[in-house]
Every structure is written in C-alpha cells, then in structure tokens.
N, C-alpha and C positions, 0 to 999 in steps of 0.2 A: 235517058239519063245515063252517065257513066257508067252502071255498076247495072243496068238491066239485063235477066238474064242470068246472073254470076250470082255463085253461090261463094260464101265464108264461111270459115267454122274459126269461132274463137272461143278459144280455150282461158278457162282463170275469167268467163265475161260478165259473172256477177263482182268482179271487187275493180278497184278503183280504175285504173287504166282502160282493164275489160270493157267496163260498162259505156265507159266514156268512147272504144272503140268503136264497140254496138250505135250507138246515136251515128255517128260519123258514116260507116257503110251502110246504117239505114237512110242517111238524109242522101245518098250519093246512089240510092234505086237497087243495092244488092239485095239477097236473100240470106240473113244471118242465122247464124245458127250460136249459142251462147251455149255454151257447156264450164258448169260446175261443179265442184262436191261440196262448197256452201262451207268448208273449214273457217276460210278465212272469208270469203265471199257475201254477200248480202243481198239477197234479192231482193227488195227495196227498189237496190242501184239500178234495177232493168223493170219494174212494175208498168212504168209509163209506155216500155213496149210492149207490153205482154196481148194488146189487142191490134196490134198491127200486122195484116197480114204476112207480111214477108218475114217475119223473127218467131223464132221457135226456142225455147229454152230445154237443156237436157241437164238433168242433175247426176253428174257421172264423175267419176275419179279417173282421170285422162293415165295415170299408174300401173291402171289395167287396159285390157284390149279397149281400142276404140274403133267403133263403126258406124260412118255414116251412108246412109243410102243416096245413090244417086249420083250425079257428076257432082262434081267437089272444083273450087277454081283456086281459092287462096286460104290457107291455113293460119292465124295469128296465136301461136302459142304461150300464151299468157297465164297460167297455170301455176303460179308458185306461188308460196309465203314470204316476206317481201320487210319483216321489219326484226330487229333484234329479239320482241318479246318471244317471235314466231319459231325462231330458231333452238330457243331455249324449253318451249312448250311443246314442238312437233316437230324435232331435228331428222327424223327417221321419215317422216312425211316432206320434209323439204327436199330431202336427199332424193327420194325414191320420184319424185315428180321432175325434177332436174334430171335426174336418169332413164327409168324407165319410162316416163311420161313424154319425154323427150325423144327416146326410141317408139315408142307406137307411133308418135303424129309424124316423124319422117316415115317411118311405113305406111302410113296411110296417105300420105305427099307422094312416096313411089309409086303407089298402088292405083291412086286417083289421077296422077300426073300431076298434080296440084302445086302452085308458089305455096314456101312456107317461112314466115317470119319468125324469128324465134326470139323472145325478147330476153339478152341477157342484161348486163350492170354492170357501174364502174366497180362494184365490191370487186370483180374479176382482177383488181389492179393492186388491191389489197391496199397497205400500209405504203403508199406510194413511194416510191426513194425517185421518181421521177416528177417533176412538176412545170408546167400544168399535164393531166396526160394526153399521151395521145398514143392512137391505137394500135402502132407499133411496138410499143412498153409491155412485155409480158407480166410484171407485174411483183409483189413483193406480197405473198399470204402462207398463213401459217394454215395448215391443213388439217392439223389436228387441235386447233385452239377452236374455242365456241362459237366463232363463227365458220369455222372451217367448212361448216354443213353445210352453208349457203354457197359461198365463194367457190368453192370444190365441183357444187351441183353444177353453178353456171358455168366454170371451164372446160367443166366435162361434156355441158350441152353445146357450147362452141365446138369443143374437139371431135362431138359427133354428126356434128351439119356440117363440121367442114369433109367430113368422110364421107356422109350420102352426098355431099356437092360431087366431090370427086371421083367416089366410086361408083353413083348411080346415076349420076348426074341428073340431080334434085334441084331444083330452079330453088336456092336458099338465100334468106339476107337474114344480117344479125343483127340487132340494134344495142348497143351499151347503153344504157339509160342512165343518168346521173338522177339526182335528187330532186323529185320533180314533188306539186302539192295544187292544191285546187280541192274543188269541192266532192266528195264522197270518199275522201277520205275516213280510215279508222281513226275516231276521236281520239282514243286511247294506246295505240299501235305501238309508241315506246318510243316513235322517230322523231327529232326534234317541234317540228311545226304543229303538229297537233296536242303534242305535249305541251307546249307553251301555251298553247291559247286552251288547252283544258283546265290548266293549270289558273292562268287566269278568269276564266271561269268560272272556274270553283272558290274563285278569292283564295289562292294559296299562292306561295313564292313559289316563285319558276327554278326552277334544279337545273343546273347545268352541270356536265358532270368533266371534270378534269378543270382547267383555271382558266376553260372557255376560248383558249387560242387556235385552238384546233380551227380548221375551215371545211365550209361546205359551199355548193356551188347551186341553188333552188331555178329551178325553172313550172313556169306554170302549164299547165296541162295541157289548154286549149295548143300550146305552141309545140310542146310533147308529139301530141295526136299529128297533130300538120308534119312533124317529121316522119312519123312511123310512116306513115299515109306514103310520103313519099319516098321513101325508101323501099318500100315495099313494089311500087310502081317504078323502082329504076333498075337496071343491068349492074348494080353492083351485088356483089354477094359475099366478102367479107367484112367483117364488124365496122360499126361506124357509131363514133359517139352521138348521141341526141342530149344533149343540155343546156343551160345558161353557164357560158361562163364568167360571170358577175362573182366572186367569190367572196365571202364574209367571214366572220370570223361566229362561232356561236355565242359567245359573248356579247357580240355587237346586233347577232339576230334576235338576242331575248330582248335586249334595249329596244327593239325596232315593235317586239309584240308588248312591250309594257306601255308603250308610247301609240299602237294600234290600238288597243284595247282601253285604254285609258286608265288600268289600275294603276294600283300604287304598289304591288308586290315587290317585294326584291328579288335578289338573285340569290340564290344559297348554292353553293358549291359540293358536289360528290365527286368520290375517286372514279377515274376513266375506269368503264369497263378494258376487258382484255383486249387486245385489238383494231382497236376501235383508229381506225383512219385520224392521222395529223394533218391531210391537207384533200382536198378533192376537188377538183376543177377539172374541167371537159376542155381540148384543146378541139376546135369543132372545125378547122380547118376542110377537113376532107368532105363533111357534111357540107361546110359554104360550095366550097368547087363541084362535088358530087351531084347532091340535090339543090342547088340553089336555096338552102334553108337553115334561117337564124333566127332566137327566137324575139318576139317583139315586144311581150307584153313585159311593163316594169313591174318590180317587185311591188311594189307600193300598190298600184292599181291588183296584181294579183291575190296580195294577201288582204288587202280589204271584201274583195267577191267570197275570197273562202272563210274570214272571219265570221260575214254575215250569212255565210251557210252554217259553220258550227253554231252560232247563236240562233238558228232558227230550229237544230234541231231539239226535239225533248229532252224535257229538265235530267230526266233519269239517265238519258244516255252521257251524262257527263259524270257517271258514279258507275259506271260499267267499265268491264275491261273488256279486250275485241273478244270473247270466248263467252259473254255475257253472265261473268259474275259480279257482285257488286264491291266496288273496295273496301 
C-alpha cells in the first residue's frame, strides 16, 4: 500500500478535518498517530479507529513540547480553533496554538526530518479588497479587532514555515483552506451551515447576520481531504488555496437550507459582527496547474449527506453549544 511503513502524526485529529484525515492515511496503509487536547475536538470523530492497529490516539496540547518516538515521515498540523464562537471563548488558546504549537511541530519536522503540512485559511485574507483571491494578495485584516486572534495566529504560522523552509530547510507545504462543511462537523460552532440547519432543527428562524449579501465560497470535505492529500505529496511549498469556488451569497444559502430541510422558517436579520468578510472566494488556479485538483462534489449532493448526519445525531446535541452547555 502507499503509506506502508510511514508514520503521520496529525495534530487538531479529533475535530472535524483531523479526523476526516485520520480515515484517509488509514485507508492508504500509514501508521497515524492523532494528537488532541479535546478543546474543541471530539473523540467520537476518531472511536471507529481506536481498534485499528496502526492509529494511536494522544491527548496532548501541541502549545507545549511535543514528542513523538520513533521515525516520524509527515506531520499534518491541524490544531486550531476554527470558528468565530472559538475565538471569543479561548482567544489566548487560539493564539498560543498558531504560535507556539506551530513552533514545536517544525521543531519536531527538523528534528525528525519529517514533511510538514500546515493548515492555514482564507481568514489570512481578511476583509478582502481583492476578489476572487488569490494567493499572491496579502490581504486586508485588522489585528487587533476580534478576530484578529485567529487571522494574526495563521500569518504568523505562514511566516514561520516559510522561515524553517528557508532557514532549515524543512520539507513545508501550506494549505489556505476556504469554507469547507461535511459531516462531524460542530452542530453549534457559530459558522454559517451548521447554524442553519441547527437552527432548522430546532424549528427556529434562521439568523443571518448583516442583509445576507455578504458571500462565501462551501466546499465539501471529501474534495478538501483529496487536496490536502495532494498537496502534501507535491514539490510545492508555498501556500495554495484549497476550495470551491462556487460563490453564494448567505442569503441565498439560507434559502438553499430552508428548502433542504423542508421548514418553513424564515430569515430574521442581525447586525454584522465586527469584521466579518464581504466576499470569499478561492481563486484555485495554482491548485488546478499544481496538483491537478478541483473540487467535484455539488453543493446540493454535499449538503444533503451532511443534513442527514446532523439529523442522525442525538436530540440533545441540538440544545448544546461546542463547550457542552445547554442553551
């Protein structure tokens, strides 16, 4: 098999992406290793491996030193908090994992010899004044506004893989990840799709905050994963978006979950948070030429598999927030 022999260690691999990595270098014959601190994470998301011989699970905070024994081949560093509620409840924890979480696993890349992926985000792009982006755009973010913990951490994790690329010469690749949704996802997380359909759920009107013009660009996971995958397996080593660039408007995506789910809610309008992005779209060009990789799955086909994963799970998880209190 591909991956026999080769050990991973991914970091952040109980929560949504992580876990979905985990299956992927499991089905592909590596030895994974899944390291969490279960903040935002779910071990749930990884149970179905937990009797497989090659996957080992380590519940650790990648913030502080990290040590794994043994040869080491490729590092996927997936370790962050990842949604607006996250930022406002553990800003000093988002920050400190973008940073120092981010300096251990390249020390531990030098140290091992090891490839290391490092997943950043379009948040890096901020309030875009460029449209569609692309990843020559440095970007437009306020550093000190409430999102500034996030966007800040991920520039700062960029700017320090491109340093071990350069300085130590660290076999690095960086992935922008735009707006991506599938199943194990946080019901509750704050970010549009799971909000909606919890929202519908629960028999309540769907909140869309600002007059819903704003845009986002959803790509489904399974097509996510097939980019990391290959990005990781190619000779590039600076940033490369991974996204759908189908753009919508979120307006037009609540209409799409009223009309998936079959209620009757409406839409109720709140004031924009601070910051909060007018346009996002992934200009994926370099991704096509680079890896040969676009993604396939339609929205339609994708938000049906993840509606009928929220609807399978339990009644009570639709009355939880991700921190497990009830509303």
């Amino acid at each position: 098999m591909e991956g026999k022999g080769k050990k991973v260690l991914i970091t952040g691999g109980a929560g949504f992406l992580g876990s979905h990595l985990a299956d992927l270098f499991i089905s592909k014959g590596f030895k994974v290793i899944a390291m969490d601190n279960l903040i935002t994470g779910d071990i749930r998301n990884l149970e179905h491996l937990f009797k497989h011989p090659d996957f080992e699970f380590h519940h650790h905070d990648v913030s502080k030193f990290v040590s794994v024994p043994g040869e080491l081949n490729y590092i996927l560093h997936f370790a962050s908090p990842a949604s607006p509620i996250d930022y406002l409840k553990i800003p000093i924890q988002t920050l400190k994992v973008g940073s120092l979480g981010t300096h251990n696993l390249l020390g531990l890349a030098l140290a091992k010899k090891a490839r290391i992926l490092v997943a950043s985000t379009s948040e890096i792009y901020g309030d875009p004044l460029v449209h569609p982006q692309t990843e020559d755009y440095w970007g437009n973010v306020n550093p000190i506004g409430p999102r500034g913990v996030y966007d800040e951490a991920k520039r700062f994790q960029e700017a320090i893989t491109m340093a071990y690329h350069r300085f130590h010469d660290v076999e690095t690749r960086i992935v922008r990840i735009f707006n991506t949704y599938g199943p194990r996802m946080r019901l509750n997380d704050g970010r549009a799709l799971p909000a909606f359909i919890g929202q519908a759920l629960r028999g309540e009107d769907i909140t869309v905050f600002g007059d819903g013009s704003q845009t986002r660009s959803f790509c489904y996971v399974a097509d996510l994963i097939d980019g990391i995958y290959r990005l990781l397996m190619s000779d590039y080593a600076e940033p490369v978006n991974i996204g759908n660039p189908q753009e919508i408007t979120i307006k037009e995506f609540a209409e799409e979950i009223i009309k998936l789910t079959g209620t009757s809610q409406k839409i109720v309008y709140k004031p924009l948070p601070a910051d909060d992005p007018k346009q996002r779209q992934p200009d994926i060009g370099l991704a096509k030429k680079t890896l040969n990789w676009e993604p396939k799955v339609e929205r339609t086909e994708g938000l049906k598999i993840t509606y009928e994963y929220f609807k399978s799970l339990p009644a009570e998880e639709l009355f939880k927030d991700p921190y497990g209190k009830k509303f």
